[in-house]
C-alpha positions as CSV (number, residue, x, y, z in Angstrom):
1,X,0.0,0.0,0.0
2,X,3.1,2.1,1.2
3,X,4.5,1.5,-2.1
4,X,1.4,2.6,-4.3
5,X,0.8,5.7,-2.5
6,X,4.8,6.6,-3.3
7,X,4.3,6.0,-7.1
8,X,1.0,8.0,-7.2
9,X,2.9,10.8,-4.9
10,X,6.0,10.8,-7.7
11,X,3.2,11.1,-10.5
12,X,1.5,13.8,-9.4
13,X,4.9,15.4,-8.2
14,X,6.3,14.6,-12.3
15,X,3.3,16.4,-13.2
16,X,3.5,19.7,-11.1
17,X,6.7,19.5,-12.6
18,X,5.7,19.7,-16.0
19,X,2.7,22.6,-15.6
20,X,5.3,24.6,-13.7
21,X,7.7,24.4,-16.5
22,X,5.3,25.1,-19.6
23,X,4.2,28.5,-17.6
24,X,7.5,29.6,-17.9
25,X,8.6,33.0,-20.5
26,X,9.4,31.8,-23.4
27,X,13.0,33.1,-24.0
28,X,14.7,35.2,-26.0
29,X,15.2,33.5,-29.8
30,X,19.4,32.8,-30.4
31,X,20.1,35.3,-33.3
32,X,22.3,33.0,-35.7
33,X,24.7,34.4,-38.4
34,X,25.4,31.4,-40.6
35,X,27.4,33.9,-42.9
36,X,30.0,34.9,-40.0
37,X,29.7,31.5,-37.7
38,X,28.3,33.5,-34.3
39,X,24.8,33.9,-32.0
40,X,24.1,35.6,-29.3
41,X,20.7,35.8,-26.9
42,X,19.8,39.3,-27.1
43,X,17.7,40.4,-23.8
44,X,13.8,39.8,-24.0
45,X,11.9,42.5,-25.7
46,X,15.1,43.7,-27.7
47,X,15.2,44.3,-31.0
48,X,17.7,42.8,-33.6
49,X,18.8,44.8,-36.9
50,X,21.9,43.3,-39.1
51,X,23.1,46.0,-41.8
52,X,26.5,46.0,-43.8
53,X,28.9,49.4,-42.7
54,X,31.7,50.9,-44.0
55,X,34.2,49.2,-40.8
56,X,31.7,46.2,-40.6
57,X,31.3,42.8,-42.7
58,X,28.1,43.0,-40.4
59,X,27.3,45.0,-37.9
60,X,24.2,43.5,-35.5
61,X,22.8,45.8,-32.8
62,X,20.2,44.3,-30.4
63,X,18.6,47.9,-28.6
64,X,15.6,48.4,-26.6
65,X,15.1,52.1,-26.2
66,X,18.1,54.0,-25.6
67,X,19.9,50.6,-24.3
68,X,22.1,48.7,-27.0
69,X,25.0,47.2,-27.9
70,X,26.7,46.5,-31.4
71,X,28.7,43.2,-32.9
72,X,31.2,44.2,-35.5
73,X,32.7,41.7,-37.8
74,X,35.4,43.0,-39.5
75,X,38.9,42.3,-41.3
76,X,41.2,41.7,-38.7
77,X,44.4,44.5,-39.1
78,X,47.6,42.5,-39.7
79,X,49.5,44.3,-36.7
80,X,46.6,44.0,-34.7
81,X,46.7,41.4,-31.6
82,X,49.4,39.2,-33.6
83,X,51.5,37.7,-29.8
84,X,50.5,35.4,-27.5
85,X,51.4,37.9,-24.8
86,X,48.7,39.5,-23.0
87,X,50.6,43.1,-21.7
88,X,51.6,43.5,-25.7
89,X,48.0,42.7,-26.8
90,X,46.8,45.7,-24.8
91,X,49.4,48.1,-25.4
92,X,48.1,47.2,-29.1
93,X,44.4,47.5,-28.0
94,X,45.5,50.8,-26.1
95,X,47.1,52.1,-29.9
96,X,44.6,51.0,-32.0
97,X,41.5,52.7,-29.6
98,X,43.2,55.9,-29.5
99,X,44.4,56.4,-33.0
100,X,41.5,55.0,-35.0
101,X,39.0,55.2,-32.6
102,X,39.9,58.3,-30.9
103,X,39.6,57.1,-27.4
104,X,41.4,58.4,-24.2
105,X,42.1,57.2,-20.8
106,X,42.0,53.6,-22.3
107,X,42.3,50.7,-20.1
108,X,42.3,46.9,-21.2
109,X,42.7,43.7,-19.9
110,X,42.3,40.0,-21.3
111,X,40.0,37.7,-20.8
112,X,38.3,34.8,-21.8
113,X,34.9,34.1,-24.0
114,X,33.8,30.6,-24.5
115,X,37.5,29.3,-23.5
116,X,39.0,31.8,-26.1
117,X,41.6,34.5,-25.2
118,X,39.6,38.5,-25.6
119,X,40.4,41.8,-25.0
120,X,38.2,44.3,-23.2
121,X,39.0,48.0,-23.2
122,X,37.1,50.4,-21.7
123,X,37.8,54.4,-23.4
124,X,36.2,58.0,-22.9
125,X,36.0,59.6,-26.4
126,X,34.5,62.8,-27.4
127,X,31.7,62.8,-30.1
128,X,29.6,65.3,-31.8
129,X,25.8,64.7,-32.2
130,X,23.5,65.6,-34.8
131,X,23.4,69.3,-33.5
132,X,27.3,70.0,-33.4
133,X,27.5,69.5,-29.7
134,X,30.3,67.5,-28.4
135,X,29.4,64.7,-25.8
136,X,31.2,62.5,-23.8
137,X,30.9,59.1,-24.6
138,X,32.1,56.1,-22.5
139,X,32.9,52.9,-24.3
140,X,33.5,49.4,-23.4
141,X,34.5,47.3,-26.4
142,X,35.8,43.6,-26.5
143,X,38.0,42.4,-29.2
144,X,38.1,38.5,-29.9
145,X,40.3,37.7,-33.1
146,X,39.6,34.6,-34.7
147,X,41.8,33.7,-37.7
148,X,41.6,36.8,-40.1
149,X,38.0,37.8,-38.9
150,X,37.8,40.3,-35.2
151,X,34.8,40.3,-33.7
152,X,34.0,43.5,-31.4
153,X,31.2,43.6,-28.9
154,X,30.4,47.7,-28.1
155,X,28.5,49.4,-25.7
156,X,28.4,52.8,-24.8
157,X,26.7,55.7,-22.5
158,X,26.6,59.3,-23.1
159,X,27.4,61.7,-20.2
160,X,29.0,64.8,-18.7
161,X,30.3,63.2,-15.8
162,X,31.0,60.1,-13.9
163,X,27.7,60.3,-12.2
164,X,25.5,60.4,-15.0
165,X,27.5,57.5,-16.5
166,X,26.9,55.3,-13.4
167,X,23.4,56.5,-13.6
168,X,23.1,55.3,-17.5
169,X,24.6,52.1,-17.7
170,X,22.6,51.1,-14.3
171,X,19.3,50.7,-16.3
172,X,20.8,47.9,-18.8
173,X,23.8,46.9,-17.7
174,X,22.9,43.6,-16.6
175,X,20.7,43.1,-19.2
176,X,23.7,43.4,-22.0
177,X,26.5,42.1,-20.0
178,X,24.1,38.4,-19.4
179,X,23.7,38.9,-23.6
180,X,27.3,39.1,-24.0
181,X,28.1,36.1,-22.1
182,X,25.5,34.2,-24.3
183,X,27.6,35.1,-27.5
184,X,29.0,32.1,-29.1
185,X,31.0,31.4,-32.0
186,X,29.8,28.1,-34.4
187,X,32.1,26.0,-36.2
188,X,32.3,25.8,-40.1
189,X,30.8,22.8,-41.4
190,X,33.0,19.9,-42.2
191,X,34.6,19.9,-45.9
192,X,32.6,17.8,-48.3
193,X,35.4,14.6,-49.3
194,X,35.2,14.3,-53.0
C-alpha cells in the first residue's frame, strides 16, 4: 500500500513538474549568423537589426530604447593582436582605440569568451551629435580575433560626468553584459570529401 501511494505521490509530483515548466517566459530567440559562424541571446523584448557598414562585414545591434550594444565583424588588421602575450596585446588595443577610434584614458585587460583568449578596453572619447555638440561618450569594447575575422562587442553611454555614466549604464547593464556572455562562436561545417 506504502508503495502505491509513493508511485502515485512521484506522478503527481512529475506532473506539477511539468505545468510549472510550460508556464515559464518563453526566452529570448538565439540570433544566428550562418554567414560569420556567431549567435548571441539578445535580452527579452530587444530588437535585432543586421546591416552591412563601412568598418563592418556586419554590424548587428540588439537595442531596446536607448539601451544597446553592437557586434562588429570586421577584417582583422595584420598588426593587430598578432603575440600570444597579454601586456603586448593591450598596449596594441591601447594604440589601436586611440588612433582609429579616438579614445582616451584607455584601459584593457584580457579575458576569456567561451574558452578563447579576448580583449576588453574600456575608453572616454569625445563625439559630436547631430546638433554640433560635443558629448562625452564612454565605451566598453571587447575584441576577440579569430583567424583573419575580429569580432567587437560595443557598448556605450553618453554623459558629462561620472555620475551620470553610473546612472546610464545602471538601467541595462545587466541586461547586456548576461547577452554578451550568451555570445558564441559556431564552427564551419566539415569539408565535403570528393
Amino acid at each position: 500500500m506504502l508503495d502505491a501511494a509513493m508511485r502515485i505521490l512521484s506522478l503527481l509530483l512529475m506532473a506539477a513538474c511539468a505545468l510549472l515548466s510550460g508556464c515559464k517566459e518563453p526566452a529570448s530567440p538565439r540570433y544566428v549568423n550562418k554567414q560569420f559562424l556567431f549567435s548571441f541571446i539578445a535580452p527579452k523584448g530587444w530588437t535585432v537589426t543586421e546591416e552591412r557598414t563601412s568598418s563592418c562585414l556586419v554590424s548587428v545591434m540588439a537595442q531596446s530604447g536607448d539601451c544597446r550594444f553592437y557586434i562588429c565583424v570586421s577584417e582583422r588588421p595584420e598588426d593587430f593582436l598578432p603575440t600570444t602575450s597579454d601586456f603586448a596585446n593591450c598596449e596594441l588595443v591601447k594604440e589601436y582605440v586611440s588612433e582609429k577610434l579616438k579614445g582616451f584614458n584607455v584601459s584593457c585587460r584580457p579575458s576569456l569568451l567561451q574558452g578563447r583568449r579576448t580583449y576588453d578596453a574600456i575608453y572616454l572619447r569625445r563625439v559630436a551629435d547631430e546638433n554640433g555638440d560635443i558629448r562625452l561618450q564612454l565605451v566598453r569594447q571587447t575584441f576577440l580575433p579569430r583567424g583573419r575575422l575580429l569580432y567587437t562587442m560595443t557598448s556605450y553611454v553618453f554623459g558629462k560626468n561620472e555620475d551620470d555614466f553610473k546612472a546610464a549604464y545602471s538601467s541595462c547593464d545587466n541586461d547586456i553584459l548576461r547577452s554578451q556572455a550568451t555570445f558564441f562562436l559556431h564552427q564551419p561545417p566539415p569539408a565535403e570529401k570528393p
